[in-house]
C-alpha angles and dihedrals in degrees: 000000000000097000076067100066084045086080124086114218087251078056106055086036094064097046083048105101100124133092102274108242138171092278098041089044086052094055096054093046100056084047091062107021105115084210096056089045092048087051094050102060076038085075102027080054092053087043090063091043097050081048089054102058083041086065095052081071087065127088105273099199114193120188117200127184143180132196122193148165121210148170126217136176133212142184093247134055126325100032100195137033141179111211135155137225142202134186131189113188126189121201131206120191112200103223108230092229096197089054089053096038085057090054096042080058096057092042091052088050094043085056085050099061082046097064092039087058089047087057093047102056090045093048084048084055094041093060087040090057090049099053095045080054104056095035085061091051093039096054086047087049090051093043089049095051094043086058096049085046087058096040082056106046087042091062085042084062094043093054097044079060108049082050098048089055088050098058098244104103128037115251094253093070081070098060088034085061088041089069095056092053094048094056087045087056094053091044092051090053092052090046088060095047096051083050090055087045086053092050091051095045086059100046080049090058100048101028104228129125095238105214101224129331112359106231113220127182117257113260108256116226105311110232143194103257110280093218123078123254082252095053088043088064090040097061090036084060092051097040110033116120085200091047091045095047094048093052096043091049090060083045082057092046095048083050099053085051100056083047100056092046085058090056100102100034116132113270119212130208121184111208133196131190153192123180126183125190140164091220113127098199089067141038112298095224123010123192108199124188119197146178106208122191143194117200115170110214099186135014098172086254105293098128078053089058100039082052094054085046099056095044092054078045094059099046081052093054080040088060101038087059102051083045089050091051094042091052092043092048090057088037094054084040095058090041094053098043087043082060095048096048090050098055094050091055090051094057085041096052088044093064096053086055094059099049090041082060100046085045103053086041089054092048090054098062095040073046096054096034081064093243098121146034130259086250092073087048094052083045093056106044088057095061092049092055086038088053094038085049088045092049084047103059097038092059099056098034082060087056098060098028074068083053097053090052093048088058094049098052089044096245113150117213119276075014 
């Protein structure tokens, strides 16, 4: 993940032979997006802070030390006398290592809730990605398939005429056969705009001036979603950013607990010294070895009342998760169903095709044996575009509605 953002988007252009696909699209995207890159410092940042507790655990030597000159009289000779005195002093402090285990447990779980908001903005760019992907295949689709429609209504036109000099139509089936190509030719033209959207769409996502036409892989058989609705909610519940950072931020809040009971808990300093002086009423040198503590009797109650905070904290973290499950288990249930659903309009629509096309096919030859108008051929030439544009959409709003669940469900692409 962060070799990617090693890359410049020159870079990334000039490695970028291939077809662009979901995957590739993805890449690119992560390496630009001002959000992924935010999160990402989000968790490198959490990294340092969960070392840095670590490091609490370690010896913390502090030297002190003190010079002086001084002059000091007595009863007895001599009366006066100049000496002069020096101190160094080690100190040892005796980590509390229930107090630090309670914040090592907030700063896990606070690394936690970082790389749960690194997933989620890549799952929110996956989808993205995927999206970008398949606009892009879906306005080709429909270009592809406006241009077959005017092909199509153009030969409609050539042959009402051919007809009409031979005698056999009247010359209104002509300009019958006219309307219909002139609607093909619109559509065409919007077809062509929302192909140009798409493209840009794309160029927005990844950042990068494409140079012509962007190639894209062709999108394989779309398909209903190969896991259960029960294995769906299980792997939400494992992969969920919003189920992870719900749970980790009760984790947080059990852990700031724990650290607020341990307050007012006894600290322990172990102390060393050595002290020289030229007194000589006293030692000459003097080596002192110590235990300090600190032990706090009365606070006025304000460890009674953080406790009593972080507690009321901790049933609200309680809440938020169970809030946070029931939300993603409707959330994995609509876009499983949406899937379902999906997959059975694209068969659906896949039927009608193929009985648009038998039936068109079917209106030709009534139409050339000279047993129908031009009107049931024109009939039945725009049920055949309805039922292609049908089978065209379908198929792409199955495959994201694949994506979404994938988001959902907190699977990466290629993942």
């Amino acid at each position: 993940m962060i070799t990617i953002l090693l890359y410049t988007a020159l870079g990334f252009h000039a490695f970028q032979t291939q077809p662009w696909n979901v995957h590739s699209i993805y890449q690119q995207a992560f390496k630009v997006n001002p959000a992924a890159t935010s999160a990402l410092q989000a968790v490198v940042q959490a990294q340092q802070h969960v070392a840095e507790i670590d490091a609490q655990r370690r010896m913390a030597l502090t030297f002190s030390g003190s010079a002086s000159a001084n002059r000091g009289t007595e009863n007895f000779d001599p009366r006066s006398a100049n000496f002069q005195t020096y101190q160094g002093t080690v100190s040892l402090p005796i980590p509390n290592g229930r107090r630090i285990s309670a914040q090592e447990v907030q700063a896990n779980a606070q690394l936690t809730v970082a790389q749960a908001g690194l997933t989620k903005a890549e799952l929110d760019l996956a989808f993205r990605s995927s999206d970008a992907y398949f606009g892009i295949l879906r306005a080709r689709g429909a270009e592809a398939i406006a241009q077959q429609n005017l092909d199509q209504a153009s030969r409609a036109v050539a042959d009402a005429q051919k007809r009409v000099d031979a005698g056999d139509l009247a010359p209104s089936e002509v300009l019958k056969a006219r309307v219909p190509e002139s609607q093909a030719r619109a559509a065409l033209a919007r077809a062509k705009s929302d192909v140009r959207v798409a493209e840009e769409t794309l160029n927005s996502l990844i950042h990068l001036d494409l140079t012509g036409v962007p190639q894209v892989d062709e999108l394989s058989e779309a398909s209903a979603a190969e896991l259960t609705i029960a294995q769906a909610h299980e792997e939400a519940r494992k992969h969920s950013p919003d189920a992870i950072t719900a749970e980790a931020n009760v984790v947080a809040a059990q852990g700031a607990l724990a650290e607020t009971k341990r307050s007012r808990d006894m600290d322990f300093t172990l102390q060393a010294s050595q002290t020289h002086t030229t007194d000589p009423t006293t030692y000459a040198d003097l080596t002192t070895f110590g235990l300090s503590f600190n032990l706090p009797m009365s606070d006025g109650g304000v460890v009674k009342r953080q406790i009593a905070e972080a507690t009321a904290a901790l049933k609200q973290a309680e809440a938020a998760r169970d809030t946070a499950y029931e939300d993603l288990d409707l959330a994995v249930e609509q876009a499983f169903l949406d899937v379902q659903a999906d997959a059975a309009n694209l068969a659906s629509t896949k039927e009608t095709l193929a009985i648009a096309q038998d039936s068109y096919s079917k209106a030709e030859e009534a139409y050339n044996a000279g047993l129908t108008t031009t009107r049931d051929v024109l009939d039945a030439g725009i049920a055949l575009a309805q039922a292609k544009n049908d089978v065209n959409s379908a198929t792409y709003d199955l495959a994201l509605a694949r994506a979404k669940l994938d988001q959902v469900i907190g699977r990466l692409p290629n993942s």
